[in-house]
N, C-alpha and C positions, 0 to 999 in steps of 0.2 A: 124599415130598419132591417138591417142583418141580423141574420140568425145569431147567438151566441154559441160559438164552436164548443163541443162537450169536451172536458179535460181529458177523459180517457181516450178523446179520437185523436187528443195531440202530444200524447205523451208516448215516450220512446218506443221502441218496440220489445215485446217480452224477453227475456232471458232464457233461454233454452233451461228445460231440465237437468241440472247438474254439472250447469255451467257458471264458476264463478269469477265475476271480473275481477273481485276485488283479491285475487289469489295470483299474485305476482311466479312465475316461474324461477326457477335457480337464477340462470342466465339473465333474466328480466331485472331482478334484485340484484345483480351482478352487475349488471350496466347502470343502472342506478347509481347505486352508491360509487362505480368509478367516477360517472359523469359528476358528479357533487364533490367528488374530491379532489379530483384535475380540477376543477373551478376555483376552487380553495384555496389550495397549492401553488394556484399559479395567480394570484389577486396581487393587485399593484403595491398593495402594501407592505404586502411581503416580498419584493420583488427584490429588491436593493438586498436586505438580507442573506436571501439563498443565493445572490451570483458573489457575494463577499463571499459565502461558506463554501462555493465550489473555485472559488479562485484564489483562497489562500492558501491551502496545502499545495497547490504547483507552484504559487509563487517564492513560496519557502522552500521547492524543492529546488528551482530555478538558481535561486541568488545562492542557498547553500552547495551544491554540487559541482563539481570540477567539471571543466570541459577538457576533453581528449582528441580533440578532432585533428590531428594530427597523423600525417601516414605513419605506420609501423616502422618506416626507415629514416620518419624524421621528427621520430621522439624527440626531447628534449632529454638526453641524455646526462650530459655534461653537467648540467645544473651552473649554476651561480659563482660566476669567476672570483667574488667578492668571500662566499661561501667555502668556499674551495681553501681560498687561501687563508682563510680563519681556521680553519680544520689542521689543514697543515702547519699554520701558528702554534696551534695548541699541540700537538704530537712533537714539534720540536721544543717547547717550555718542558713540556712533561720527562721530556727525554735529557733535559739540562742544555738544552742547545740553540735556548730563546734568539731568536731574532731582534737585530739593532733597531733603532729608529731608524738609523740612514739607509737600513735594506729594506723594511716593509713599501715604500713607495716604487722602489724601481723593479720590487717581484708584482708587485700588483699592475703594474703598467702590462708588465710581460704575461700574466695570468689573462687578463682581459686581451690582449692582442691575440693570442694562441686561442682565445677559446671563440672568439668571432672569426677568427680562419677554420677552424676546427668545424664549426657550426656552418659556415659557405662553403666548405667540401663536396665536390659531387655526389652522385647517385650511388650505391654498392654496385657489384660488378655480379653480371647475369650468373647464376646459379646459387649466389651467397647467401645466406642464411641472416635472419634480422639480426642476432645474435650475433654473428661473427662480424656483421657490418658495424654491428655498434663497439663491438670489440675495437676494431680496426680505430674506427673514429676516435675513440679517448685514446690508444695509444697512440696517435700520430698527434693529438692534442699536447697529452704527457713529453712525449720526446722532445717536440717543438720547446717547454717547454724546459725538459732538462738539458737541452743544449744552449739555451740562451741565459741559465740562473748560475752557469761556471764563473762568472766574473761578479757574481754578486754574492754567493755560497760559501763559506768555507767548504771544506773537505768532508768533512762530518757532518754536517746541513745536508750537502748535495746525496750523499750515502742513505741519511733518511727519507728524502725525495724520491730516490730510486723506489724503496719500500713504500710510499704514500701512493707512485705510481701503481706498482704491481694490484696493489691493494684495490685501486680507484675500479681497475682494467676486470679484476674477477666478479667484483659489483655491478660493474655493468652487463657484464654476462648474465647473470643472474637477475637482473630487474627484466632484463631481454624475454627472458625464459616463462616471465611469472604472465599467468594469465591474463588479459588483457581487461577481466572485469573488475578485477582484485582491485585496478584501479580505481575503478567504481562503484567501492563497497556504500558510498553515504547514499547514492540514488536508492541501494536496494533496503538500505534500514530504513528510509523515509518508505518506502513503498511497502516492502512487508512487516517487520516490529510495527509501526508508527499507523500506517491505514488501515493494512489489512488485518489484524489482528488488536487493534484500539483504538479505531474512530467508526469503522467498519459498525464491528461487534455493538457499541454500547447506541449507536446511531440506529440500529437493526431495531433493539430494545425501548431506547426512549420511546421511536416514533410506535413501534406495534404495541407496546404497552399501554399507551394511551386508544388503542379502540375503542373501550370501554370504559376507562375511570376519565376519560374526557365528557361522556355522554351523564357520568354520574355526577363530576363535578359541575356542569350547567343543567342537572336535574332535565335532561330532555332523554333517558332511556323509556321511560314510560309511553312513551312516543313511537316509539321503535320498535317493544317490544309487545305492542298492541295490535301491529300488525299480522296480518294471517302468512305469517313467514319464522318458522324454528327459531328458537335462540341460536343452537348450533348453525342451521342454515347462516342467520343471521352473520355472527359471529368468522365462519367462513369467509361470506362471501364481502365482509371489512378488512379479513386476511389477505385475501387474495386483491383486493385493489390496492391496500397499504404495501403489499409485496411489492405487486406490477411498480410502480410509484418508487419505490424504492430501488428497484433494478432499475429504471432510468435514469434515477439521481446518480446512480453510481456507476452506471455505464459510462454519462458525461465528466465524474469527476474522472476515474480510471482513463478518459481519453484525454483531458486537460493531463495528468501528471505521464502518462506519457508522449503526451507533444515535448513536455518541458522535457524528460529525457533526452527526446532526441532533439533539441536544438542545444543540450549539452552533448551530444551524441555520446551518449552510453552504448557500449558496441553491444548486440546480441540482444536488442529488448524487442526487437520485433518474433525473434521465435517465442518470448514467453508470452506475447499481451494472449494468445486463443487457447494458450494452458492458464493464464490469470483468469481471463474473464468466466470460462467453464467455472472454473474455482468458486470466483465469485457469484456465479448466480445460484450455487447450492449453499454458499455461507448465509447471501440474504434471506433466500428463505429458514434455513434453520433458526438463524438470531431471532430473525424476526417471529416465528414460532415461539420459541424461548420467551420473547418480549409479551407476545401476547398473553402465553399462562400465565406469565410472572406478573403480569398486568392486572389479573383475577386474582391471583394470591393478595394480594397488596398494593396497596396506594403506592407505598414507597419500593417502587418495581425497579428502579437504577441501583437503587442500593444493595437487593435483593442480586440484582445482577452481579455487580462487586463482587458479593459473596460468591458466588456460583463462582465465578473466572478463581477468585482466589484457591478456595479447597476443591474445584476441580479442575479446571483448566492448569491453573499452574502447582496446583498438587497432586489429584490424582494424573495427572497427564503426565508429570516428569516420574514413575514408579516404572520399573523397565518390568513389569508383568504384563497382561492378556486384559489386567482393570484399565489401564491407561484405555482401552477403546471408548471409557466411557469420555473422552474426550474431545469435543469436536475440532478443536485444535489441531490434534495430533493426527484425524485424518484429512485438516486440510494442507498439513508439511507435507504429509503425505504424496498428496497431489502436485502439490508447488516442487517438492524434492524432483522431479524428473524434468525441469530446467537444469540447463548444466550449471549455469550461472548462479541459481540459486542455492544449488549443492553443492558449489565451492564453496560458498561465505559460510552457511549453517550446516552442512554434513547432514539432513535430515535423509532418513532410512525411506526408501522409495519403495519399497515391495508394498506389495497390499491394496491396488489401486483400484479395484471390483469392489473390497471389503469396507473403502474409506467412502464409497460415493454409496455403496448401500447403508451404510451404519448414518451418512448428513441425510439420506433421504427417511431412512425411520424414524430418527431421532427429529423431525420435521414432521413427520405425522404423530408422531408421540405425543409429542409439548402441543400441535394443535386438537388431538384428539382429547389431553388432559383440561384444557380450555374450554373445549364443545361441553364436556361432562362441569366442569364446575359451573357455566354459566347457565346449562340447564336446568340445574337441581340447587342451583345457591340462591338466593333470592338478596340482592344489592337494595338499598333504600338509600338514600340522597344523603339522608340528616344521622345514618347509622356513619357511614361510610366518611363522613366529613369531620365526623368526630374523633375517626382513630388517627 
């Protein structure tokens, strides 16, 4: 028979002195818990889910938002022949100079004939100005069409027409003139009021909030925190993959709403997406900071949040003193303010742009460094923590 092999000649080889395996490194524990949480995040079940949640804010921005895709010189000026001549109905009732039944049919024939020639008009002539071309257009509309309503006008009609012209000819100068985004103020309230400043923020929150009252609610922190790895460490490095995680969710949604932009073609949103996205990657982390402490404070961390946005965001942040810094808002207008586009529709103050991305990045180690300490020195229990 064969010898019986001695356990110690087959067992592993010794562990050097003051070498322990079982002492995970930062980065080690870092890759970890990404690798566990990209698995998670991205499980079939949830699948259906998160592509709804990234494809209905573009698709509301899609169906809600005007399309402009039209050259500068073949605006739609003129507007609605049917419009036109209701406008001018009511200026001559108001004026005592109401129109028959038997002339409202043969000015609208002539209103719609003048303003589809008006509209198949050539090009402007080289050196003109959009402004003056669109000038030009409604007046050679108008004339066309005050030469042909003498046989349907009285005297005093045709005299108010003159004025309804003048009138029509200075407005359109004026819409000429007006910026070209002003048209497309609804793209930029769905994109900053609506995302970036309230689904952003409270989305930042729900998800880092839960690092920890998720592991308390299924009573598995004891698990976790048994390992030869810092609460603080700990606590980090769930930060830092909930972050990572989070800048990609919002990388893709920010590329989804502006694709839809530009197939509404919103003019000028390509200089803002690499001053947005900068923006954005110092908001996720902050909120998400914020989320995390708020998270250790309290079970009910969204609500907590509420609060916060309310008596500081939108309190202390609108005081025209040196406290509004304590707003992370107001250094992220900040940032956004030196889009031009954006600083036409909100007027927000652009100076200050060293001082807006130091005060998101402190205030990011602040709310994480007030987390590290409460999770260190707080002691959570399952059945304490379930009951508030």
């Amino acid at each position: 028979m064969g010898a019986i092999a001695d356990p110690a000649e087959t067992s592993a080889p010794p562990v050097a002195r003051g070498q322990n395996l079982a002492s995970p490194s930062f980065l080690g524990a870092l890759r970890g818990v990404w690798l566990f949480m990209w698995r998670s995040q991205l499980a079939w079940r949830r699948m259906p889910m998160r592509i709804f949640a990234l494809l209905a804010l573009p698709f509301l921005v899609y169906i809600t938002t005007s399309s402009h895709h039209v050259s500068p010189q073949r605006r739609a000026v003129l507007g609605s022949p049917v419009m036109q001549l209701d406008v001018f109905s009511r200026r001559l009732f108001r004026a005592g100079l109401p129109l028959r039944p038997e002339q409202r049919a043969p000015l609208l024939l002539i209103f719609q004939e003048e303003f589809a020639r008006a509209a198949g008009d050539g090009e402007s002539q080289a050196g003109e100005s959009n402004a003056d071309w669109q000038s030009r257009q409604v007046k050679a509309c108008y004339d066309g069409i005050g030469a042909r309503i003498q046989t349907v006008l009285d005297e005093r009609q045709v005299a108010a027409f003159e004025s309804f012209e003048s009138r029509n000819v200075v407005l359109s100068r004026n819409r000429a003139n007006e910026p070209v985004w002003n048209w497309s103020d609804a793209f930029y309230r769905w994109l900053v009021d609506l995302y970036f400043f309230i689904v952003l923020p409270l989305s930042c929150v729900w998800a880092s909030g839960a690092l920890i009252r998720d592991e308390l609610q299924s009573d598995t922190l004891g698990f976790l925190t048994t390992r030869p790895l810092s609460r603080a460490r700990l606590l980090v490095v769930k930060y830092l993959s909930q972050a990572a995680w989070l800048q990609i969710a919002f990388l893709l949604e920010t590329a989804l709403l502006f694709a839809a932009g530009g197939l509404r073609h919103i003019p000028a949103i390509g200089a803002l997406l690499p001053l947005f996205l900068a923006a954005q990657v110092l908001a996720v982390f902050a909120w998400s900071a914020l989320g995390a402490f708020l998270g250790l404070v309290t079970r009910r961390y969204v609500a907590m949040a509420l609060l916060y946005g309310l008596f500081v965001e939108m309190g202390i942040g609108r005081i025209p003193t040196n406290i509004n810094n304590l707003s992370l808002m107001r250094h992220l207008k900040t940032l956004l303010a030196h889009n031009p586009a954006v600083q036409r529709i909100y007027e927000w103050p652009g100076a200050g742009v060293p001082l807006s991305v130091g005060a998101l990045m402190l205030a990011t180690v602040v709310f994480l460094s007030l987390a590290a300490v409460l999770f260190t020195f707080v002691e959570y229990h399952h059945s304490v923590e379930m009951q508030k």
